[in-house]
Backbone bond lengths (Angstrom), bond angles and torsions (degrees), N, CA, C in turn:
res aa  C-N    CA-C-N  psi(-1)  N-CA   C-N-CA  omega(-1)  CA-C   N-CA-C  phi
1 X - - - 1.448 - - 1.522 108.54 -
2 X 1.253 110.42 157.94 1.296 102.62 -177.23 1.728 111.43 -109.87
3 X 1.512 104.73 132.08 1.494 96.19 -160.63 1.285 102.35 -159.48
4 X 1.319 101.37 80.42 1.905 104.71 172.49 1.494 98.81 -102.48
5 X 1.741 93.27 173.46 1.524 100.31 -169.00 1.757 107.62 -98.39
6 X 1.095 116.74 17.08 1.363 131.86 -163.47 2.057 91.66 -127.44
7 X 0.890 113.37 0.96 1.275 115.62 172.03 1.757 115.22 -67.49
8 X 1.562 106.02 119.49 1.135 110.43 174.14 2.004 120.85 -48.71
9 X 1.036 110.56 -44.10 1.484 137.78 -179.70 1.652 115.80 -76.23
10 X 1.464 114.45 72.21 1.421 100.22 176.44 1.502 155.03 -39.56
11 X 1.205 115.23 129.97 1.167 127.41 -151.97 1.846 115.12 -26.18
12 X 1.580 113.08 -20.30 1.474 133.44 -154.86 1.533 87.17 -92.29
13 X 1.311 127.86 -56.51 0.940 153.10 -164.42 1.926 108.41 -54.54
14 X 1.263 98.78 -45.54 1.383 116.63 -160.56 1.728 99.26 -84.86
15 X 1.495 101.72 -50.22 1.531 102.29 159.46 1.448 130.33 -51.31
16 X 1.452 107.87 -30.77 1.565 93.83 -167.09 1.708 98.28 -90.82
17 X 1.474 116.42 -14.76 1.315 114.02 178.50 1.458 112.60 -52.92
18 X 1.649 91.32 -57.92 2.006 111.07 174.35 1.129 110.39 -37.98
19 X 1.110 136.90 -54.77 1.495 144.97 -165.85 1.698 111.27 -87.70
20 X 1.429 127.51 -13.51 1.216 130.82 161.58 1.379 108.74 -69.73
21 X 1.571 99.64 -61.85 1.699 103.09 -178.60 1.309 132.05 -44.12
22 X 1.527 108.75 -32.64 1.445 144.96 -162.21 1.194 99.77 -75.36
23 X 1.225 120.37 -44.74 1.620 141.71 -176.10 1.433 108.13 -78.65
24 X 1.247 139.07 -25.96 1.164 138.38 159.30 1.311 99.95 -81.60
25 X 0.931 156.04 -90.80 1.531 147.47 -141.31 1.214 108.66 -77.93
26 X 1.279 119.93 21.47 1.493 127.16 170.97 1.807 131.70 67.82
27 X 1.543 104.44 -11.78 1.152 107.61 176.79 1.568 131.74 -72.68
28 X 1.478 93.11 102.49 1.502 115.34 162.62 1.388 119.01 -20.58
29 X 1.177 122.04 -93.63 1.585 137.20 172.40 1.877 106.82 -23.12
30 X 1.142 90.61 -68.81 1.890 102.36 -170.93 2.135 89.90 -55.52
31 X 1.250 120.72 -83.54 1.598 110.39 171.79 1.552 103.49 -18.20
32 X 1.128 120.27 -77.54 2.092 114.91 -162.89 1.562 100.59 -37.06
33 X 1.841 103.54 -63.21 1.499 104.97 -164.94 1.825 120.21 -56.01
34 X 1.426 87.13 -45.13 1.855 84.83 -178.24 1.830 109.16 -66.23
35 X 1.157 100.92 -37.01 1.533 98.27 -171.47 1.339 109.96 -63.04
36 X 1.326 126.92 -24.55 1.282 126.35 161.84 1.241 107.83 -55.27
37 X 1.167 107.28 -75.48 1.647 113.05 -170.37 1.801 109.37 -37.94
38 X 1.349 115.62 -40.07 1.106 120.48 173.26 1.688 110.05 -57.22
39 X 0.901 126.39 -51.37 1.495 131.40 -175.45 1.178 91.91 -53.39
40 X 1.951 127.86 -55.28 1.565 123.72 -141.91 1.649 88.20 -67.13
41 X 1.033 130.48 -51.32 1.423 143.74 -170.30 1.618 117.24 -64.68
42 X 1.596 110.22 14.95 1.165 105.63 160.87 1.611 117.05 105.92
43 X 1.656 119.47 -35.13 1.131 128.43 -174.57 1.346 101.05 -40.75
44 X 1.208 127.91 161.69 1.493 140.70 136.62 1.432 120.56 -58.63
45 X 1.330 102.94 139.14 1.643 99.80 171.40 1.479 127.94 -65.24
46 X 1.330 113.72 -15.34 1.789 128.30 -174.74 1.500 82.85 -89.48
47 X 1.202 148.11 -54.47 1.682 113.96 -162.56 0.903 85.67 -81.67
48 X 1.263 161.45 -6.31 1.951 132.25 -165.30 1.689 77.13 -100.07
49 X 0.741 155.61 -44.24 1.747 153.32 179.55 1.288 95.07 -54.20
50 X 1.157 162.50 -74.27 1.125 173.93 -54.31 2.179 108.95 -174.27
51 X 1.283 96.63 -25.37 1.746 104.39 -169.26 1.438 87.51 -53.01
52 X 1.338 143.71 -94.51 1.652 137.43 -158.30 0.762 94.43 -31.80
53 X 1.660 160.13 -30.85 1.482 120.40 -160.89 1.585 98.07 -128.93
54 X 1.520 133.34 29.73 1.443 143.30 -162.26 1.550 92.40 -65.74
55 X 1.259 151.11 -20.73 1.252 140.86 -174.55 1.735 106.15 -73.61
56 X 1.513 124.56 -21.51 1.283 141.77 164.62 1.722 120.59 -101.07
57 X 1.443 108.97 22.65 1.393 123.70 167.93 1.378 106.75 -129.05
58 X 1.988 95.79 144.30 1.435 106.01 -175.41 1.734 100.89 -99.04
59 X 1.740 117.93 22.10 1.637 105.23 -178.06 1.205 100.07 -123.21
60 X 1.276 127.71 50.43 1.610 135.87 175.41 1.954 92.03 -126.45
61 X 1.212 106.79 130.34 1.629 122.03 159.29 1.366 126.50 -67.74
62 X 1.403 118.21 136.94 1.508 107.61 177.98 1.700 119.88 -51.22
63 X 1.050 103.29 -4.97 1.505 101.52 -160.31 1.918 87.01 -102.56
64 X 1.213 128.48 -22.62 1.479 137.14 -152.08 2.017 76.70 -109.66
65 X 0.735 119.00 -27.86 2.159 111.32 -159.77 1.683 83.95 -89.74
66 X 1.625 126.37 -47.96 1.186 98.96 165.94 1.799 149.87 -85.19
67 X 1.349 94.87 -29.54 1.576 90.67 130.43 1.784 128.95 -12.72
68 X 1.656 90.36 -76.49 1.638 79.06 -165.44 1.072 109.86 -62.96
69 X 2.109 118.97 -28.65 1.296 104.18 -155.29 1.503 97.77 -75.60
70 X 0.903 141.72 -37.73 1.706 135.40 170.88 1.576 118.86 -28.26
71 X 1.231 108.13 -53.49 1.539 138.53 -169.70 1.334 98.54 -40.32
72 X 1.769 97.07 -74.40 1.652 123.04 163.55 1.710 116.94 -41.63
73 X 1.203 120.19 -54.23 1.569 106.66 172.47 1.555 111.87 -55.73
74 X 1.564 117.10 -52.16 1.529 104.24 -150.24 1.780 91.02 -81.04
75 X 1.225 131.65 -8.50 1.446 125.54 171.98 1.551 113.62 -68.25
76 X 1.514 90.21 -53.54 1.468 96.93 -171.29 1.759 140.97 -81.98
77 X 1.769 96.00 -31.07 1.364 117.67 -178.18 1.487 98.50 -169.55
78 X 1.199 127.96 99.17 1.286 138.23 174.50 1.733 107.25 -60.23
79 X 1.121 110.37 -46.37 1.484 108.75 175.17 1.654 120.62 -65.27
80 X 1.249 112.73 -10.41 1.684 105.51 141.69 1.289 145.59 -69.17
81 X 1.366 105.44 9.73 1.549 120.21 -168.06 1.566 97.71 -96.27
82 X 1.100 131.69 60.45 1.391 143.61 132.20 1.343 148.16 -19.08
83 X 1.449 130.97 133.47 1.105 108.83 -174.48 1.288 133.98 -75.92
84 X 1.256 117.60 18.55 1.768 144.58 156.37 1.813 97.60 -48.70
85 X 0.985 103.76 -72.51 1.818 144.68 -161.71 1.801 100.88 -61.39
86 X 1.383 111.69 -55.08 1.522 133.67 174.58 1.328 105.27 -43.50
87 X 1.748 96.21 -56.14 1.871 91.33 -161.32 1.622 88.81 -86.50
88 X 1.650 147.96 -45.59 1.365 109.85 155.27 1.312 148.04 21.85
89 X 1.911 83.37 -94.63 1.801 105.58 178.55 1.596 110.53 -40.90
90 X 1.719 103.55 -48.46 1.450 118.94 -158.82 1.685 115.01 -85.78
91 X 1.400 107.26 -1.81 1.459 112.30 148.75 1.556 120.91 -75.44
92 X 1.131 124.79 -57.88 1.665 147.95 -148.89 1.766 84.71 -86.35
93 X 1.418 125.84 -34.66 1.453 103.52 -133.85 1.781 99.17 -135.01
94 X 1.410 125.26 161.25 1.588 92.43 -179.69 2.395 87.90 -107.35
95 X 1.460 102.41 -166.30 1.241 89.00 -178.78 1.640 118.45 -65.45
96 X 1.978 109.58 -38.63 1.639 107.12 -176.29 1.725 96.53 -57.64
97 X 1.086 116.07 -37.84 1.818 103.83 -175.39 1.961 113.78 -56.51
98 X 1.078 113.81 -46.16 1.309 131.13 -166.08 1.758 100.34 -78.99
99 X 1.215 104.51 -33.22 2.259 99.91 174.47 1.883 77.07 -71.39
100 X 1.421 128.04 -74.48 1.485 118.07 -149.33 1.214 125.39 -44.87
101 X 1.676 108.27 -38.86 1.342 127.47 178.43 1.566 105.85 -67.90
102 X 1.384 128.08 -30.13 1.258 120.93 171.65 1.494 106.40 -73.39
103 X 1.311 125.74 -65.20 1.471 122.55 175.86 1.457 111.86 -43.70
104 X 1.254 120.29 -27.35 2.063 105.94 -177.38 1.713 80.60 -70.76
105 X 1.044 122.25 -72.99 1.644 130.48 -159.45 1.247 108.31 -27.09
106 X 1.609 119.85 -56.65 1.518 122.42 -177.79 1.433 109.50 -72.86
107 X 1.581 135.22 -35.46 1.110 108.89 150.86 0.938 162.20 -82.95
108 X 1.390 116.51 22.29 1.300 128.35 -178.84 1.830 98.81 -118.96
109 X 1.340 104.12 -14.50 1.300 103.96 157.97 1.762 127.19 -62.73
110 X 1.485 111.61 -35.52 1.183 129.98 149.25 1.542 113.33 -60.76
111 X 0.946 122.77 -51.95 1.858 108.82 -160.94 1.763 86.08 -71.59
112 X 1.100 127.61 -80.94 1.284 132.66 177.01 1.671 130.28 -18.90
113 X 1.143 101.60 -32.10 1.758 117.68 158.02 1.166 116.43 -81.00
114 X 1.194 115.45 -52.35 1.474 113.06 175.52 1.534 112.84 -58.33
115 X 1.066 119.13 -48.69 1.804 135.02 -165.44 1.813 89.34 -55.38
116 X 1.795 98.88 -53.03 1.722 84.03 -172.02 1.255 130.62 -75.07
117 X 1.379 101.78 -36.79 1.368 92.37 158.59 1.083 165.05 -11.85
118 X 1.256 97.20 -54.62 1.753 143.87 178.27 1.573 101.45 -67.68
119 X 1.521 96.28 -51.55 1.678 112.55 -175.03 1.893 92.19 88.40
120 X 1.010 118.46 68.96 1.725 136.50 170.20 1.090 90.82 -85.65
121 X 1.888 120.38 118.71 1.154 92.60 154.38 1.317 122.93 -117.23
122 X 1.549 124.68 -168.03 1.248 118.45 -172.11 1.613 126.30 -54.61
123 X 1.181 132.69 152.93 1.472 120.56 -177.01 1.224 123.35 -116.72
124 X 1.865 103.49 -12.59 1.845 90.77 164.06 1.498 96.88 142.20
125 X 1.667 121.79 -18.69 1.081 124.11 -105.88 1.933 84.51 -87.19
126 X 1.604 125.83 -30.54 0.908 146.61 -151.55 2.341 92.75 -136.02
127 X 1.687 110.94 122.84 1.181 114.26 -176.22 1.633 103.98 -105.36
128 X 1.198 113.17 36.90 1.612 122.22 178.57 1.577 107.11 -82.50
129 X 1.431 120.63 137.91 1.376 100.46 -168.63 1.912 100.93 -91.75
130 X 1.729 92.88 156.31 1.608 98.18 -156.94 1.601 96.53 -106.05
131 X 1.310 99.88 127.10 1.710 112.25 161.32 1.457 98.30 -75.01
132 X 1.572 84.91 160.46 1.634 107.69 -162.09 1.539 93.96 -122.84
């Protein structure tokens, strides 16, 4: 994951992306590990329960709902990234935030493909119960 302390995109932020993405591409392992990390960092256990369906939760931030929804385009269909979505990002976010937030996305789009692939599975690391 990518996680410096000079990162425009706070550390909370960067986790819950990981663990959105993670959740789309199905990887087990990457979900356990970030969701931990999400817990260590303070989250509550009801929004990390709740992250797949945060577009029907009122404890996600405007600045965290677009986030995900980005997360979700460049995972899912890059050609939804619209200028709806653009001027979004470009409220909430400045441009060095919005290149980083794209680079966490694509790499964890990589670790998370790869992980499933493989069929990695989870190791324990996080005792949140896991939708399937």
């Amino acid at each position: 994951m990518i996680d410096r302390r000079s990162s425009p995109i706070g550390p909370v932020l960067r986790s819950l992306v990981s663990v959105r993405v993670s959740q789309l591409n199905g990887c087990r392992f990457c979900i356990d590990i970030n969701s931990a990390t999400l817990l260590k960092r303070g989250v509550p256990s009801d929004k990390i329960a709740v992250l797949d369906s945060w577009q029907k939760s009122g404890l996600f931030t405007e600045q965290e709902r677009v986030a995900l929804e980005y997360a979700e385009a460049v995972t899912l269909r890059s050609g939804a990234i619209d200028e709806r979505l653009m001027e979004q990002l470009t409220k909430c976010f400045d441009d060095d935030a919005i290149v980083e937030l794209t680079a966490l996305i694509a790499f964890q789009n990589l670790s998370s493909k790869f992980n499933s692939a493989l069929g990695v599975p989870p190791q324990g690391f996080c005792r949140l119960p896991q939708h399937e």
